[in-house]
C-alpha positions, 0 to 999 in steps of 0.5 A, spaced: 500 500 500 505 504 502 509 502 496 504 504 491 501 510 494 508 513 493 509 511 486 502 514 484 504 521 490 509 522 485 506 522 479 500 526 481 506 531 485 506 535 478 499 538 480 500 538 486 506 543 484 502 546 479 496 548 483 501 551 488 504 556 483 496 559 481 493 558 489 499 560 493 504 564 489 500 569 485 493 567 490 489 566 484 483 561 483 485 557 477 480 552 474 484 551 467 485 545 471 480 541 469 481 542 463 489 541 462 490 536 465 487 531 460 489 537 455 495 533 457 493 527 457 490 527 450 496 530 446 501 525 449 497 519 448 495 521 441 502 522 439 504 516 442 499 513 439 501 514 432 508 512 433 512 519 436 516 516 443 513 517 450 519 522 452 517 527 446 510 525 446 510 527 454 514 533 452 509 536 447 504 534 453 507 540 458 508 545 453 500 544 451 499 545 458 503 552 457 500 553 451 493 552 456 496 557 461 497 562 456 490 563 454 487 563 461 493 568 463 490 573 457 483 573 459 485 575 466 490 580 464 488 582 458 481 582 457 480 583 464 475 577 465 475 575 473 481 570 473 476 565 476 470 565 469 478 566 465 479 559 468 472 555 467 473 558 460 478 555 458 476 549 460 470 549 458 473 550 452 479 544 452 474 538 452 472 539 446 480 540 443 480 535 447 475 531 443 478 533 436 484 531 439 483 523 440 477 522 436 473 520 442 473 520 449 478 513 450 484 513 447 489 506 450 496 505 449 496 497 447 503 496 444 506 503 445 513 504 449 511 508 456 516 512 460 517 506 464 518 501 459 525 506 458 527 503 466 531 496 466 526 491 466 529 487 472 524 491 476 517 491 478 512 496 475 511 498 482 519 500 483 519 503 475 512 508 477 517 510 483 523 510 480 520 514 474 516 518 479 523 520 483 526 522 476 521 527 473 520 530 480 527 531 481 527 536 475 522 539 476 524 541 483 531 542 481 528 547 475 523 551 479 528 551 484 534 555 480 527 559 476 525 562 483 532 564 484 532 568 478 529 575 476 524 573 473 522 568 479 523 574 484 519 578 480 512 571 479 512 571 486 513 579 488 507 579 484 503 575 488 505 578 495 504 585 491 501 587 485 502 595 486 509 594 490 511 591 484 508 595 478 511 601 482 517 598 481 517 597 474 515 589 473 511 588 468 505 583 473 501 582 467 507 579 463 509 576 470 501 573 471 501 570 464 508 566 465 505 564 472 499 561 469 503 558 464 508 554 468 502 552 472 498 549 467 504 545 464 506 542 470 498 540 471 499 537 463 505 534 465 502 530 470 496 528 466 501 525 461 504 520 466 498 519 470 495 517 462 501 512 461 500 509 468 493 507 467 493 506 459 489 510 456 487 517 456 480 519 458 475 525 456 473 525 463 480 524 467 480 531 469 474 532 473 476 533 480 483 534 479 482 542 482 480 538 489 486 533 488 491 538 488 489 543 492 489 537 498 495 536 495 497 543 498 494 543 504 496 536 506 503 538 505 502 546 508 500 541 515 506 536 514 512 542 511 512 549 514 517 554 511 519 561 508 524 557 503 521 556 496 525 549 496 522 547 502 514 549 500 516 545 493 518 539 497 512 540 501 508 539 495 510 533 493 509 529 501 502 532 500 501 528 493 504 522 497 500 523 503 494 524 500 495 518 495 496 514 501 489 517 505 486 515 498 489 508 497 486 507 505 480 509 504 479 504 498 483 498 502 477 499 507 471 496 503 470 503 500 468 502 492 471 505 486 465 510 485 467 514 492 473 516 490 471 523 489 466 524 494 472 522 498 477 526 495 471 532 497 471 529 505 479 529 505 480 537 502 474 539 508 478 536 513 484 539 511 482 546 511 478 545 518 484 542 521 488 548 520 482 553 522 481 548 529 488 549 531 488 556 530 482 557 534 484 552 540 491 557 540 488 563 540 484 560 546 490 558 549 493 565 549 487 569 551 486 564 557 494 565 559 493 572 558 487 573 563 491 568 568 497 574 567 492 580 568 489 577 574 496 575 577 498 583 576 492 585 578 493 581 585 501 583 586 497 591 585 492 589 590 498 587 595 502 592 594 496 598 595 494 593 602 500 596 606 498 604 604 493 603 605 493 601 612 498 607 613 494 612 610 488 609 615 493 611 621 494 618 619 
């Protein structure tokens, strides 16, 4: 169960990254999720399909994931639509590309070479999901990593903490927006690619949900990992994909049917957000108790020190 629940967490790690960029670092609401992760889907399986190899064909996948990000980004920025509508657009408009892009809503891999077929065979395909997993998350940690320690890094997440501030000091937050949406969406496709070669197929419907499994995934790792450092909340994204996938594979490994999986994705996000407000209320409550037990005690010290004047000034 462990072994399986960290080889799919790894392959979901992507989105969970994705999500993190748009929610956490420009704090925007984007759905184009629905729609780039089977974007991504359907691109790479189409491609490989008709003879192209995993690792191109996986490749293109991410890069039509921008390419999602890119519409959205101007819709928001440009076209000043709420970020919120830009991203229903633009998944709405995806399933139909979707559709035209496959010819049908399920398209299987039968003989086609996945990326785990590239690993010696002398392992298991449990062992090649995580040793595939433990690669594509390793550059993709290491390549955000190096990005946000450039300008153009600096400049996406300065964005996000103050769009005024950093207008005022002259970078482009539309551009900044745009380029945030962009690599965003791709890693979201680049997920769907991997996911879409682990099951086989790629399907019309596969990215229904998949907003509330990333978002899990960020909220289950902000719980796990807590830090300023930008590598550490990256790291924390891919625990959270991890853990998440576990609580998953738990679930179902107690008796609960395929057909729940969702409704349990929806239970665990709700937990997930309760959790953090629960804890910040007991803390408050805490503080507030030792705050009146200090006040008493001044209060007390004051009343013992005002006793003996008191008694002098009832003597004059």
């Amino acid at each position: 169960m462990l072994i399986s629940s960290l080889g799919q967490g790894l392959l979901w790690a992507p989105l969970a990254i994705g999500v993190f960029i748009t929610f956490r670092i420009l704090d925007i609401p984007d759905l184009t999720t629905e729609g780039s992760f089977p974007f991504g889907a359907a691109v790479t399986v189409s491609l490989m399909v008709k003879g192209q190899s995993a690792i191109i064909a996986t490749l293109v996948g991410f890069l039509a994931g921008c390419l999602a990000g890119f519409v959205t980004g101007i819709l928001d920025t440009k076209l000043k639509i709420p970020s919120l509508l830009a991203g229903i657009l633009t998944m709405t408009g995806l399933y139909s590309i979707n559709m035209h892009i496959m010819g049908k809503s399920n398209v299987p891999l039968l003989n086609e070479k996945v990326l785990t077929e590239y690993l010696p065979m002398s392992f298991s395909l449990e062992m090649q999901t995580i040793i595939l997993g433990i690669i594509v998350t390793g550059i993709v940690l290491i390549l955000l990593y190096l990005m946000f320690k450039t300008r153009l890094g600096l400049s996406l997440m300065a964005t996000g903490n103050n769009k005024n501030m950093s207008e005022a000091n002259g970078i482009n937050t539309d551009n900044m927006i745009i380029f945030g949406y962009m690599i965003s969406n791709g890693m979201i496709a680049l997920s769907g690619a991997l996911i879409a070669q682990s099951n086989g197929y790629a399907d019309i419907g596969m990215g229904i949900g998949t907003i509330v499994i990333g978002l899990a995934s960020v909220l289950v790792g902000e719980i796990f990992l807590r830090g300023h450092s930008i590598l550490i909340r990256l790291f924390a994204m891919v625990l959270g994909a991890i853990v998440y996938r576990l609580l998953l594979t738990v679930a179902m490994g107690l008796g609960f049917p395929a057909d729940d999986l969702k409704i349990l994705s929806a239970i665990i996000l709700v937990i997930v957000i309760c959790v953090p407000i629960v804890q910040n209320r007991i803390k408050t409550k805490r503080q507030l108790k030792k705050y009146l037990k200090q006040m008493e005690a001044t209060n007390d010290d004051s009343t013992t020190s005002q006793a003996p004047a008191k008694s002098l000034l009832s003597r004059d």
